[in-house]
N, C-alpha and C positions, 0 to 999 in steps of 0.2 A: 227407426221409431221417431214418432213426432216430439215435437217439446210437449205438447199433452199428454198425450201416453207415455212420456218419461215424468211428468207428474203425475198421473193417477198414478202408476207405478209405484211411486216415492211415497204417494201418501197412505196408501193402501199397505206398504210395505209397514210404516210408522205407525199406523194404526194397530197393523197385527200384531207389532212388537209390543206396542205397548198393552194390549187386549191379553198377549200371552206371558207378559211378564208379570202382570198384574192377578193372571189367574194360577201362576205358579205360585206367586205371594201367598197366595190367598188360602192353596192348597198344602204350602209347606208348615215342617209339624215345628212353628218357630214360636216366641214369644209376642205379645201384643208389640214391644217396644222396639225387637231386632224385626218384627214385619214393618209398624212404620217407617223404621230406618232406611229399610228396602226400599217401600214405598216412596220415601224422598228422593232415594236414590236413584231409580227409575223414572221417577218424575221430572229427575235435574236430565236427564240423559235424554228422555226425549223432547224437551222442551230447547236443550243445548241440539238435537239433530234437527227441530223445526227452524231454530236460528240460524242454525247451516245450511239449513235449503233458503230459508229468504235470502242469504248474504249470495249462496249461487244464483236468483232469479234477479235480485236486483244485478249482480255483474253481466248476465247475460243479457239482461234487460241494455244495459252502457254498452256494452260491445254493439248491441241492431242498433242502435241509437247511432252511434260512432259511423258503423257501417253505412246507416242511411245516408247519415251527413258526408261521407265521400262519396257516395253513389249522385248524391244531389251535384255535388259541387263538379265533379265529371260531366251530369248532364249539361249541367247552366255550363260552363268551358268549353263542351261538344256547339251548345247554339251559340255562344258568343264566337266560336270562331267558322259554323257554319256564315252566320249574322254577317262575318269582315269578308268571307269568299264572296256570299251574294255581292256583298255591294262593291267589294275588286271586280266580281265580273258586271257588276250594271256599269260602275266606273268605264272598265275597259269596253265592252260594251257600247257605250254613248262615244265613246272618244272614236272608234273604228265608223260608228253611224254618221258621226258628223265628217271624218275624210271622207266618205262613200257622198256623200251629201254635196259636197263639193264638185268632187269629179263628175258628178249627174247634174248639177246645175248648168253647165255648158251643154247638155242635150235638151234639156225640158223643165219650166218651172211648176207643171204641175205634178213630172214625176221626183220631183225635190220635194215637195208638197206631202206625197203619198207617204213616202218612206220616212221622214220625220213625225209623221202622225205614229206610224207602227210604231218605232223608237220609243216613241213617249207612252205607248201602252206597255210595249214588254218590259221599258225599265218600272212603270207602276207595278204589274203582273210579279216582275221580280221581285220587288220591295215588298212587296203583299204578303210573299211566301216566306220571306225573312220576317216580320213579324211575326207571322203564322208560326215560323219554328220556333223563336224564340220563346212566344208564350207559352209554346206546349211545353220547352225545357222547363219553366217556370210551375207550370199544371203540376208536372212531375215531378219537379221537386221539392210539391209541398204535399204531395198526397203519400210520398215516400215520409216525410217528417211526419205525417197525420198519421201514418199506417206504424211506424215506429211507434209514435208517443200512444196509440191504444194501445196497442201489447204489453209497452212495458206498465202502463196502465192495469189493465188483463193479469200479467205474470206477480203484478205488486198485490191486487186484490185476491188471487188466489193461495198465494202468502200468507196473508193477516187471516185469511177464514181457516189455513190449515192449521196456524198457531194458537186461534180459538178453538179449533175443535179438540186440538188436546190439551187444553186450559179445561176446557170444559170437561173431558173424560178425565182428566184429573182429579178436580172438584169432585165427579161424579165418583169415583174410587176411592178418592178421600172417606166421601159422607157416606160411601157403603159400607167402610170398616169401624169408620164410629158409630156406627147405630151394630156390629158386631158387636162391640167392647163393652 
C-alpha cells in the first residue's frame, strides 16, 4: 500500500470510530452526566490518535527528508569524482598528445599542426561533458530536496485537516447532545 492509501485508511478508520462510539453514547441507556463523561472520553482518545498519526507523518516526513539529503550528497560525490576522472584523463590525455607531437614533428610540421588542433577539441569536448555531469548531479540534487520538502509539505497539511475534522465532529457531537438535554 501507498503512503495515501495508508492515510485514507487511518483516517477513515478514526472517523468510524469516533462516528460509532459517539452513536453507541448516544444510544446507551446512561445519564446525561456519565454520557458527557464518555463523550469527553472519546473525544480525548481520538483527538490523542489524530496526535499520533501527525507525530508518525511529521517522522516519516524526517526520515525522506534525511533520505533525500544522502541520496543528494551520493549524487554530487558520484560527479565530483566523475568531475577528477574527466580531467585525470584530459590531464593524461594532453601529456600522451604532446609526446606523439614531438616524435611527428621530425616527419612533418603540418602534421604536428593537425593533431594539436584535435587535441585541443577533444580536451574542450571533454571538459564540456564534465561540466555537463556535474550540473545534472546538481539538477538532481535539488529536485530530490524540492520533491522531499512538497511531501513532507503534503503529509503536514494532510495532518492539520484530519485534526480539524475531528475538532469539528467534536464540536458537532458536542452541540448535538446539548440541544438533547
Amino acid at each position: 500500500m501507498s503512503n495515501n492509501e495508508n492515510l485514507s485508511f487511518i483516517t477513515g478508520a478514526l472517523i468510524g470510530s469516533v462516528v460509532g462510539a459517539t452513536l453507541a453514547l448516544v444510544f446507551a441507556p446512561k445519564t446525561g452526566r456519565e454520557l458527557r463523561s464518555d463523550i469527553n472520553k472519546g473525544t480525548k482518545q481520538a483527538l490523542d490518535r489524530a496526535d499520533d498519526l501527525r507525530l508518525n507523518v511529521q517522522e516519516k516526513g524526517t526520515v525522506y527528508v534525511d533520505q533525500a539529503k544522502i541520496k543528494g550528497s551520493e549524487l554530487k560525490e558520484k560527479g565530483s569524482e566523475l568531475t577528477k576522472q574527466a580531467v585525470d584523463s584530459t590531464t593524461k590525455l594532453t601529456k600522451e598528445v604532446t609526446e606523439k607531437t614531438k616524435d611527428v614533428t621530425s616527419k612533418s610540421k603540418e602534421l604536428v599542426k593537425d593533431v594539436s588542433e584535435k587535441s585541443k577539441d577533444l580536451a574542450k569536448d571533454v571538459s564540456e561533458q564534465a561540466k555537463a555531469v556535474a550540473d545534472k548531479a546538481k539538477d538532481v540534487s535539488k529536485q530530490a530536496k524540492d520533491a522531499t520538502k512538497d511531501k513532507k509539505e503534503e503529509l503536514e497539511k494532510t495532518a492539520k485537516n484530519i485534526k480539524d475534522e475531528v475538532e469539528e465532529a467534536s464540536e458537532n457531537i458536542k452541540d448535538e447532545l446539548n440541544k438533547d438535554e
